[in-house]
C-alpha positions as CSV (number, residue, x, y, z in Angstrom):
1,X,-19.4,-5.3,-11.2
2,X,-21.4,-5.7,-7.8
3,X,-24.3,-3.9,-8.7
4,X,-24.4,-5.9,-12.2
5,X,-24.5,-8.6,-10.7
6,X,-27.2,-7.7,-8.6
7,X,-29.1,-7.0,-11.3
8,X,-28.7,-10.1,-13.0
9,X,-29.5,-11.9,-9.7
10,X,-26.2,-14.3,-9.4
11,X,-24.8,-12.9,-6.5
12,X,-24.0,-16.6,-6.0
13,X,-22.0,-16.4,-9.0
14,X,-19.9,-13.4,-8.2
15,X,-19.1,-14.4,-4.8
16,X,-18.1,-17.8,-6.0
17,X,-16.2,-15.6,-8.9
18,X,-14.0,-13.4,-6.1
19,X,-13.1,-16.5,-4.0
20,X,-11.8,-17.6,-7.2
21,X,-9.9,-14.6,-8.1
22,X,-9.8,-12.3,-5.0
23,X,-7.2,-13.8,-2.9
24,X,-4.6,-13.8,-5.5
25,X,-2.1,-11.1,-3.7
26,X,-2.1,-8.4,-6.0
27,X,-5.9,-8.3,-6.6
28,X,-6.7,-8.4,-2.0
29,X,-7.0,-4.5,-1.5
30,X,-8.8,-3.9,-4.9
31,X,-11.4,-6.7,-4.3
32,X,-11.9,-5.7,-0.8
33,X,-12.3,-1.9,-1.6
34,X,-15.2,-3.2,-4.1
35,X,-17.1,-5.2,-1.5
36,X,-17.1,-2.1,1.2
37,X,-18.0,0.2,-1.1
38,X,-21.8,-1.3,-1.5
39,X,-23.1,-2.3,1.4
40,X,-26.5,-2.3,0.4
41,X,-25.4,-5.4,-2.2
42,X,-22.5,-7.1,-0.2
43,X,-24.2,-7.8,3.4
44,X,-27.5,-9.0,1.5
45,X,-25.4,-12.2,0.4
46,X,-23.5,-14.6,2.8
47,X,-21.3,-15.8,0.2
48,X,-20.3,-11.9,-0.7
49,X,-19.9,-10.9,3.5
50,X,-17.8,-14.5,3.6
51,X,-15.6,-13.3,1.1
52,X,-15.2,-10.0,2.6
53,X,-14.3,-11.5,5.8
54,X,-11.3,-13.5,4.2
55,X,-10.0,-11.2,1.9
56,X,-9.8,-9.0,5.5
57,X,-8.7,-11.9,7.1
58,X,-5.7,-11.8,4.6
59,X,-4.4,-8.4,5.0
60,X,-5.2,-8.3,8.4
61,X,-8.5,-6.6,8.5
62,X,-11.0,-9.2,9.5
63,X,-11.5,-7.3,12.3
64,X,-13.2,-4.2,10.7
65,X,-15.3,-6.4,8.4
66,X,-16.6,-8.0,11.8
67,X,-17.7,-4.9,13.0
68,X,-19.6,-4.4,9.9
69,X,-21.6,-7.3,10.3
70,X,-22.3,-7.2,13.9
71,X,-24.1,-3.4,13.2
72,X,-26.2,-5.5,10.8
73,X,-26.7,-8.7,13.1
74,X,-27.9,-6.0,16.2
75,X,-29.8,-3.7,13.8
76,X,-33.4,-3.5,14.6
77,X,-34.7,-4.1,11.7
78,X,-32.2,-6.4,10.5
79,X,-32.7,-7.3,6.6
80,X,-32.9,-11.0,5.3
81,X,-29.3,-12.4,4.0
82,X,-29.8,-14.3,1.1
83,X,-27.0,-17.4,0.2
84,X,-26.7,-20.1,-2.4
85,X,-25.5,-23.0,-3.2
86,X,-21.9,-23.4,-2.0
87,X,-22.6,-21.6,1.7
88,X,-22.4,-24.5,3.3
89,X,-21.1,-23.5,7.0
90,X,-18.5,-25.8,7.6
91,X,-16.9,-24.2,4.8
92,X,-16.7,-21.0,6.5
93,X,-14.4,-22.6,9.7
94,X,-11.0,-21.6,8.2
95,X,-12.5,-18.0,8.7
96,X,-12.5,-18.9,12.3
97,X,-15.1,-19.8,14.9
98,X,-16.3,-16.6,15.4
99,X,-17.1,-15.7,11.9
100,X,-18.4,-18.5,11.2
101,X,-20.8,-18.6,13.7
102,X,-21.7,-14.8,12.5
103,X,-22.3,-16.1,9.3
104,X,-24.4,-18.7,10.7
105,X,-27.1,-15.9,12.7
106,X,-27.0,-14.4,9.4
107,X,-28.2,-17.3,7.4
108,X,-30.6,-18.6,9.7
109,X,-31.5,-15.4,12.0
110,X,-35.0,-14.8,12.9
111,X,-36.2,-18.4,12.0
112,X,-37.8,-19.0,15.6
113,X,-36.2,-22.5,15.9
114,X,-32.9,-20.9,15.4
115,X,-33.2,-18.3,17.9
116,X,-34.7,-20.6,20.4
117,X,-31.5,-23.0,20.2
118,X,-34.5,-26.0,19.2
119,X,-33.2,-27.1,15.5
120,X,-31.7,-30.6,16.9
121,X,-35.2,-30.9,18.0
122,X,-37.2,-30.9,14.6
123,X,-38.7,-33.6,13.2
124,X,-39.1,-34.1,9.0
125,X,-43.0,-31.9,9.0
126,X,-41.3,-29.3,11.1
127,X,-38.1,-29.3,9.5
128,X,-40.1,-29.1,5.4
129,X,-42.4,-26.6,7.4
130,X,-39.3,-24.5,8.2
131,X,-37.8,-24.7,4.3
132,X,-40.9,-23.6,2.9
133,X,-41.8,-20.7,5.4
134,X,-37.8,-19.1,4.9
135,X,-36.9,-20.5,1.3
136,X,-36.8,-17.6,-0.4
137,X,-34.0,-17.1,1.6
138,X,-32.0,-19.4,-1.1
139,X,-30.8,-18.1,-4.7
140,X,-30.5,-20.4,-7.0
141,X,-28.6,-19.3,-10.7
142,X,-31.0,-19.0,-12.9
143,X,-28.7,-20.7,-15.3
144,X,-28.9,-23.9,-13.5
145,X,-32.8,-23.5,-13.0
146,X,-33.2,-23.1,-16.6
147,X,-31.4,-25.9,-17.3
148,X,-32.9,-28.6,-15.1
149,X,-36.4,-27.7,-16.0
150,X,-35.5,-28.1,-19.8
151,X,-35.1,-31.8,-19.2
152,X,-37.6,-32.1,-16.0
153,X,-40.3,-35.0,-16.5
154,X,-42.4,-33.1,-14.5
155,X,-43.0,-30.1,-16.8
156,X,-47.2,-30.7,-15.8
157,X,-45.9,-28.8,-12.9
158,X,-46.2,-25.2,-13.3
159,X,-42.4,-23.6,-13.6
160,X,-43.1,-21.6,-10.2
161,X,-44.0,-24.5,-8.7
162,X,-41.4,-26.6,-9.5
163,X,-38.7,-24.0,-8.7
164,X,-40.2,-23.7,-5.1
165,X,-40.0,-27.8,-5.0
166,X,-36.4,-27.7,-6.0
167,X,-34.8,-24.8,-4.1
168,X,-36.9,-26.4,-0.7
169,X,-34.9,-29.4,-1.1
170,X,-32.0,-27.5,-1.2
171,X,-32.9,-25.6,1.5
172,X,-33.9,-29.4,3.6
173,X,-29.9,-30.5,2.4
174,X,-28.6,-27.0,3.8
175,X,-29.3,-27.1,7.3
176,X,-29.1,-30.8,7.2
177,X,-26.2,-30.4,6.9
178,X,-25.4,-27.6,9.0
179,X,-26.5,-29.2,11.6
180,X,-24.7,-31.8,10.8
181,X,-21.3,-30.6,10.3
182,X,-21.6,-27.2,12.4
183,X,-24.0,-26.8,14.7
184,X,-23.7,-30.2,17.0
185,X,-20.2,-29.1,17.6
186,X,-21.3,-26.9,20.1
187,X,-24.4,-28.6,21.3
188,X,-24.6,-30.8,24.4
189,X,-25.4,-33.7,22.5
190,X,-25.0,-35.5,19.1
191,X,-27.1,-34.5,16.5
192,X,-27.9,-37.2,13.8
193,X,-30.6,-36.4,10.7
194,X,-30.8,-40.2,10.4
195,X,-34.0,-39.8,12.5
196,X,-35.7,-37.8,10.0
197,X,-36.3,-40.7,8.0
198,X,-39.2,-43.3,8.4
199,X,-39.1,-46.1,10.1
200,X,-40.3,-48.6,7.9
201,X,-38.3,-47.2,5.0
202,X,-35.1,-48.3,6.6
203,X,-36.2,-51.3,7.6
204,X,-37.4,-52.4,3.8
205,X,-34.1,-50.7,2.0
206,X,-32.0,-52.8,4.3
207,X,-33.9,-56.0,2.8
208,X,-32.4,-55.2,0.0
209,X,-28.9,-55.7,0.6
210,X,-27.8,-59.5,-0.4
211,X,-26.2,-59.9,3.2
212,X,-24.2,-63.2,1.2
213,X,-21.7,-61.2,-0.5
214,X,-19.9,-57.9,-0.2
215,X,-21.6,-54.6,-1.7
216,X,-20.5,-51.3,-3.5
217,X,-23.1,-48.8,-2.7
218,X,-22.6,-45.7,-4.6
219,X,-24.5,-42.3,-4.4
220,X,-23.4,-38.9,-5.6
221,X,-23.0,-35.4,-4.1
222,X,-26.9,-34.7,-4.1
223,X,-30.2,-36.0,-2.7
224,X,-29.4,-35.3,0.4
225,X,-26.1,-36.9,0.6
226,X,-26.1,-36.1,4.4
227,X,-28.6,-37.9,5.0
228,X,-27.8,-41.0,3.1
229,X,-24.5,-41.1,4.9
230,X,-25.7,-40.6,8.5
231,X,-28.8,-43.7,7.7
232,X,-26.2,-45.6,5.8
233,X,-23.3,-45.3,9.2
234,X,-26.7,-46.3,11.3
235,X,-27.4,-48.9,9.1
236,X,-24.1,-50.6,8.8
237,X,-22.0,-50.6,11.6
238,X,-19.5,-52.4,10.2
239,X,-19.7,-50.6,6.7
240,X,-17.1,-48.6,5.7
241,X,-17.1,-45.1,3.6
242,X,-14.3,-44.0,1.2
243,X,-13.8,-40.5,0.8
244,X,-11.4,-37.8,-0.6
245,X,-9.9,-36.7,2.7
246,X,-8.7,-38.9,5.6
247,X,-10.7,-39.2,9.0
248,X,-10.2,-40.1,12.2
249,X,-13.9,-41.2,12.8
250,X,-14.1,-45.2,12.4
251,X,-14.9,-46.6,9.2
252,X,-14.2,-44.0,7.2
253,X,-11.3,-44.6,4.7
254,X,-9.2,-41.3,3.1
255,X,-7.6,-42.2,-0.6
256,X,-5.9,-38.5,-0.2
257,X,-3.0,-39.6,1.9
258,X,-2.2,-43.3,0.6
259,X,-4.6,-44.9,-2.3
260,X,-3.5,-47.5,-2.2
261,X,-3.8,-48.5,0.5
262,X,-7.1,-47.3,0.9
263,X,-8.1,-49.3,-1.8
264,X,-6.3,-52.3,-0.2
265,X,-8.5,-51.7,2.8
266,X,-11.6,-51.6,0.5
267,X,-11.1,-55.0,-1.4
268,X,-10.2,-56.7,1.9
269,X,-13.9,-55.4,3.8
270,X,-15.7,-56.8,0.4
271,X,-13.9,-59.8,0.6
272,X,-15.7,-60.2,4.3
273,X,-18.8,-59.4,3.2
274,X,-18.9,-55.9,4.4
275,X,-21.1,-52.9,2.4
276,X,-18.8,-50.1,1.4
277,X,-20.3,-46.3,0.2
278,X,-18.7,-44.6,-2.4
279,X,-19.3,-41.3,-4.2
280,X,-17.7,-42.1,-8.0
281,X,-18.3,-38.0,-8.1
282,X,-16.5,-37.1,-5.0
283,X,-13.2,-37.8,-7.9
284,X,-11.6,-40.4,-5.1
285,X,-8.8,-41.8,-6.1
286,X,-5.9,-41.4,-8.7
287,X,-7.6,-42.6,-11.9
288,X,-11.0,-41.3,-13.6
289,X,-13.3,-41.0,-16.5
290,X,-16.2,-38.8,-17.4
291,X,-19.9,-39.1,-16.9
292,X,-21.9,-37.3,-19.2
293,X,-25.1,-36.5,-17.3
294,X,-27.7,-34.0,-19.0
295,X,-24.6,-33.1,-22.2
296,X,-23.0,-31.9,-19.2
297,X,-19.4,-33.9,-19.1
298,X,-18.7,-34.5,-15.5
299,X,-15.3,-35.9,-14.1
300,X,-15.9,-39.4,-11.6
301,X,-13.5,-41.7,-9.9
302,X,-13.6,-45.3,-11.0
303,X,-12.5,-46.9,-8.0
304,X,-16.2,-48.2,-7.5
305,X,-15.7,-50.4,-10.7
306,X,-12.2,-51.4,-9.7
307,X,-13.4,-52.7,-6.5
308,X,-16.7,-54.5,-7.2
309,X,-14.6,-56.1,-10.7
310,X,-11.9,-57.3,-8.9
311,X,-13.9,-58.3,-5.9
312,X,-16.9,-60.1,-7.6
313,X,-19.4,-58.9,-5.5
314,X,-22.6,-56.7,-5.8
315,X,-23.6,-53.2,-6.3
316,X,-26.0,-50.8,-5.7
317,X,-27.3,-47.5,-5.9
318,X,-28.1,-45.8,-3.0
319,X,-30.1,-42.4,-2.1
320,X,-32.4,-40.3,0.1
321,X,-35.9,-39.4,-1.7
322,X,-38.2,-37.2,-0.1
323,X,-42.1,-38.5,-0.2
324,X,-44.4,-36.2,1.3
325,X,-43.2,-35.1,4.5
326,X,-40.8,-37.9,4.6
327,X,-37.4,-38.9,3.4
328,X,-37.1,-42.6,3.0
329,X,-33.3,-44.6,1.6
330,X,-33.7,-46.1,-2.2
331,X,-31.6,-48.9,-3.3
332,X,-31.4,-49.9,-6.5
333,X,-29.3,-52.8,-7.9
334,X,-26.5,-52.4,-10.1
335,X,-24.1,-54.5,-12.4
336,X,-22.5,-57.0,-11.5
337,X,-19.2,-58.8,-12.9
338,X,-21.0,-61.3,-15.5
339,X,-18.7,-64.6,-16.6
340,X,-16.3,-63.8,-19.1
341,X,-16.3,-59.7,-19.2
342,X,-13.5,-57.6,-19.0
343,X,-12.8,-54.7,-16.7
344,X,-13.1,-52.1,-19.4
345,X,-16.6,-53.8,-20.7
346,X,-17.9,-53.5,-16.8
347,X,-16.2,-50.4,-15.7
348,X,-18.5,-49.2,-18.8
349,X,-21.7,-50.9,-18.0
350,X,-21.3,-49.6,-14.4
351,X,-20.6,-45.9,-15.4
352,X,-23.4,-46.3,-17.4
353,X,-25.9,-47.7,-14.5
354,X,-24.3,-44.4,-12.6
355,X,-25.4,-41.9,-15.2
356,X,-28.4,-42.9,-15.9
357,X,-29.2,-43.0,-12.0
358,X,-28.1,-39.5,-11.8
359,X,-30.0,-38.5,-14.7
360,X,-33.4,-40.1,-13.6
361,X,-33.0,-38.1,-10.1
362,X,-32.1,-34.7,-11.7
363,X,-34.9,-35.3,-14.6
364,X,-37.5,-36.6,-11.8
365,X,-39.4,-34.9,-8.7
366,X,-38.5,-31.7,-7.7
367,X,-38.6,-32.4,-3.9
368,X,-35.3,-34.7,-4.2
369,X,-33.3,-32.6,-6.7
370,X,-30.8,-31.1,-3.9
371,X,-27.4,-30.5,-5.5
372,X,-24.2,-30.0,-3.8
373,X,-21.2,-27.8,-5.1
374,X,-19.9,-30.1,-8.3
375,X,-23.5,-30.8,-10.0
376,X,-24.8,-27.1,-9.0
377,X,-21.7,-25.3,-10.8
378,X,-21.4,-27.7,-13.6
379,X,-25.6,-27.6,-14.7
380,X,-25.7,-23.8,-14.2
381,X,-22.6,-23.2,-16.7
382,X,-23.5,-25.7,-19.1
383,X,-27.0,-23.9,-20.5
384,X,-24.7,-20.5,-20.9
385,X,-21.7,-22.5,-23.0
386,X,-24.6,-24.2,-24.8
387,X,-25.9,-21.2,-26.2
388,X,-30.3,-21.1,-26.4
389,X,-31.9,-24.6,-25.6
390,X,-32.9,-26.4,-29.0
């Protein structure tokens, strides 16, 4: 299975596949027993050694897996790891600080700014610089290449090209990211990617906001959502972003734990003429509908319509584009509640404005297309049910 895999290049796949499957009780030993048994395949992926470390984390042999990767980490010649899509570091912390930060020398090891403890230090040039020196690093399905590039606008790109464009912004998203969520927790100061973006940028996307009423922004788990949340908590101090999961951090708001009230919380900051961010993809929320972005159909809260129907107030999309060497915030306006229409008729216009939005990022310049988990899983299956493009 492992060295198939290899061979079909979707190592991303198969570790992603064993998470799945691999820590269902009876299946722990076996799984584990077929990770150890090729090293030369399993320690070249992070997503395969992460998977190795909790399946030994579950029957109590993380230890020995540990040991395994600290020969490779002090080897002399150590090789290059690769990792895709959904090794993202923060999800590694249930693994335990230790291994996580393993994981993390692996993935970024022998980039000079990582070694020399300088990454809070880069600016945009030097961090794009960085992506496109060590993005090879990054496997991409080639499922979900396929795929994107079948409906690209930009097909006067050559296809090498393009690839490199897409997989360095989802290299740029990665240690964003990282940084973000993993690395500043055991730095001696904050770290915010909110300074990667220019100047003048911010200062003409905040024009657009009609400070008269409240706003629904929404974005989606891609183009650099990281950075659109750390510009958009800059930008609005008093905004406030619903998410899946409940936070202590101020402003955030959790549906997880009590929608409702969550949602109470949200009509009531509108109603003050606060902005609000919401990700209709992140599934918040207890009702949905589907998107259907690309033929692919794609679940999506609809608390975004809810709130900006009931409220009358405005909305917006709301992303990070990279131009050049630097990122700059886009905000487009949405639908708004027109005289006479019901919810059903708006929650259907808005859905639509959504879809279309995500559609013109994923069909347009390469250097923005950086998908997270949801959108990179669902685009790279789709071209494989779908049978042979038409």
């Amino acid at each position: 299975m492992i060295t198939a895999a290899a061979s079909a290049k979707d190592l991303t796949g198969l570790a992603r596949f064993l998470r799945r499957t691999g820590t269902q009780d009876e299946q722990l030993e076996r799984f584990l027993r077929l990770l150890l048994s090729d090293n030369a395949v399993t320690f070249s992926h992070l997503g395969l050694i992460a998977v190795a470390l909790e399946l030994g984390a579950a029957l109590g042999r993380q230890g020995l897996v540990m040991k395994r990767v600290s020969r490779l980490i002090e080897a002399d010649s150590r090789p290059i790891v690769h990792w895709g899509f959904s090794d993202r570091l923060w999800r590694f912390m249930p693994l335990g600080r230790q291994a996580a930060e393993q994981l993390a020398v692996l993935k970024y090891g022998g980039i000079p700014a990582f070694d020399s403890d300088n990454l809070l230090d880069l600016d945009s040039a030097e961090l794009l610089a960085l992506a496109e020196k060590h993005v090879e690093r990054l496997l991409l399905p080639q499922a979900l290449l396929d795929n994107l590039y079948r409906h690209s606008r930009c097909q006067e790109l050559q296809r090498a090209d393009w690839e490199r464009h897409v997989k360095t912004a989802y290299w740029i998203d990665h240690i964003t990211d990282d940084l973000q969520r993993f690395f500043r927790k055991g730095a001696k100061r904050n770290y915010t990617c909110v300074d990667l973006i220019e100047v003048e940028a911010k200062r003409d996307a905040l024009g657009q906001i009609d400070a008269s009423k409240g706003t629904v922004l929404m974005s989606f788990h891609g183009a650099f959502l990281t950075m659109t949340r750390a510009f958009y908590a800059a930008a609005f101090e008093k905004g406030l972003i619903v998410q899946k999961n409940s936070s202590v951090i101020p402003g955030r708001i959790g549906v997880r734990d009590n929608h409702r009230a969550a949602l109470f919380a949200a009509f009531r900051a509108l109603q003050e003429r606060k902005v609000l961010l919401l990700t209709p993809d992140g599934g918040q929320g207890e009702k949905s509908s589907t998107l259907n972005v690309l033929g692919v159909p794609v679940r999506v809260g609809v608390g975004a319509a809810f709130l900006a129907y009931e409220a009358k107030c405005n909305t917006a999309w709301y992303t990070v584009a990279r131009q050049g060497d630097r990122f700059v915030p886009i905000i487009v306006p949405g639908p708004s509640r027109t005289a006479g229409e019901t919810y059903d008729e708006f929650q259907t216009r808005l859905l639509s404005f959504v879809a279309e939005r995500i559609e013109s990022i994923l069909t347009g310049d390469p250097r923005s297309i950086a998908l997270g988990l949801k959108w990179s899983a669902a685009l790279g299956r789709s071209l494989t049910a779908a049978g042979a493009p038409p």
